[in-house]
C-alpha positions as a Python dict, from the first residue, in 0.01 Angstrom:
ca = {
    (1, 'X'): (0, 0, 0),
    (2, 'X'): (18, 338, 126),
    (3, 'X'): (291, 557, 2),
    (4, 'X'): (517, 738, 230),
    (5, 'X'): (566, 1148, 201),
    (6, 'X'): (864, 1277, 259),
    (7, 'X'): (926, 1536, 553),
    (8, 'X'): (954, 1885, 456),
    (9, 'X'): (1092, 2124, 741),
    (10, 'X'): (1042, 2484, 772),
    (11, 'X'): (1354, 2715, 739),
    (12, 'X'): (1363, 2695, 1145),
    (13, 'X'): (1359, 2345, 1182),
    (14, 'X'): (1630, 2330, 893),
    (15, 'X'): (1812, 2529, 1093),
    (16, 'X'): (1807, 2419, 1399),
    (17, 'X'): (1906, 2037, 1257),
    (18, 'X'): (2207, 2187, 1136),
    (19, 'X'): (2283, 2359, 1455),
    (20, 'X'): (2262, 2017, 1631),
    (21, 'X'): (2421, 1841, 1423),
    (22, 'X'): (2740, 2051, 1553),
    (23, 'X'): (2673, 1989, 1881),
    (24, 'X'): (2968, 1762, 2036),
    (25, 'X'): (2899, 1744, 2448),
    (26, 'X'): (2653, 1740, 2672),
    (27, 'X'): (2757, 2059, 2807),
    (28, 'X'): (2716, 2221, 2455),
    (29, 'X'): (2320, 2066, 2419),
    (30, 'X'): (2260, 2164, 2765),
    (31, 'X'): (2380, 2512, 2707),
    (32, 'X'): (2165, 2511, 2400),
    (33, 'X'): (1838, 2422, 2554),
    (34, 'X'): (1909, 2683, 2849),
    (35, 'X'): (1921, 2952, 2576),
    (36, 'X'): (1580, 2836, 2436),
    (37, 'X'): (1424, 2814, 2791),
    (38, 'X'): (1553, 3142, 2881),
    (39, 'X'): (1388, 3284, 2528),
    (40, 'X'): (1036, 3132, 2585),
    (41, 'X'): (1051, 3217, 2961),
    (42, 'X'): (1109, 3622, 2837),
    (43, 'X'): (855, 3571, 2604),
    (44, 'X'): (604, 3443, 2862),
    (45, 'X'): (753, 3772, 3093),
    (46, 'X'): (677, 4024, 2816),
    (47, 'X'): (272, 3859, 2765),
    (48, 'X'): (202, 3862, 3079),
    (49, 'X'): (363, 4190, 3107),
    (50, 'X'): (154, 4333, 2838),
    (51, 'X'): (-219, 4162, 2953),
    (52, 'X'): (-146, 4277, 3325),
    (53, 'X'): (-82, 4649, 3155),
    (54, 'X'): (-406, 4578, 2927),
    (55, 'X'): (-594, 4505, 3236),
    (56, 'X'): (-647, 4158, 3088),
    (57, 'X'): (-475, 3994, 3357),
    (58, 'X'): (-561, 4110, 3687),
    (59, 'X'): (-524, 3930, 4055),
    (60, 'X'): (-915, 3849, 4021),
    (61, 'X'): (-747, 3643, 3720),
    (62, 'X'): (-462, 3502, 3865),
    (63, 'X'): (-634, 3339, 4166),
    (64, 'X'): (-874, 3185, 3910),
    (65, 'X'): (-619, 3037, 3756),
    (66, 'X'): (-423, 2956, 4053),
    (67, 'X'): (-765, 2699, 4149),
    (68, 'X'): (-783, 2539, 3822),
    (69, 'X'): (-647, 2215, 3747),
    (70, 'X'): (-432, 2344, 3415),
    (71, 'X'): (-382, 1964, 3256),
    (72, 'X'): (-750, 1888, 3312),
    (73, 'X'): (-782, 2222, 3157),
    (74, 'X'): (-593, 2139, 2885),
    (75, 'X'): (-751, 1799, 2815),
    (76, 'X'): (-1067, 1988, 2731),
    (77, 'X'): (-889, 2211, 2512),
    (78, 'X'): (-780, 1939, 2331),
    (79, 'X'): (-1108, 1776, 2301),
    (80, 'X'): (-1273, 2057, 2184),
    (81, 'X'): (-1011, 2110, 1924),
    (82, 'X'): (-1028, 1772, 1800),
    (83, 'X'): (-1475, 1804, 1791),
    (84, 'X'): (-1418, 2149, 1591),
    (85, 'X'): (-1181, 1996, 1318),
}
């Protein structure tokens, strides 16, 4: 029989279960996820600020992008990932 290992979470994850567990409406967890949207959508601002500054990102770049299908994209990521590991 295989034995089961316990969870350990990171000081984030301990944190944030402890911040949920406080959570007492909708209104409250909906609040909560707009804050962590709104932090990962700057974040995403201030990289792409930063490669189009770089010169890494350019509009040559963008309309690449723009013609690729990003989840079949993504699929090959994956399976790439999963062939180097």
């Amino acid at each position: 029989m295989e034995s089961v290992q316990p969870t350990v979470f990171n000081p984030a994850q301990l944190y944030l279960l402890d911040l949920f567990s406080r959570v007492k409406s909708d209104e409250e967890l909906n609040d909560i996820k707009q804050l962590v949207t709104d932090y990962y959508a700057k974040k995403v601002d201030e990289l792409t600020k930063k490669m189009w500054e770089s010169g890494e990102l350019d509009q040559k770049r963008l309309d690449e992008i723009n013609k690729t299908d990003l989840h079949q994209w993504l699929r090959e990521q994956k399976a790439k990932e999963n062939i180097e590991a």
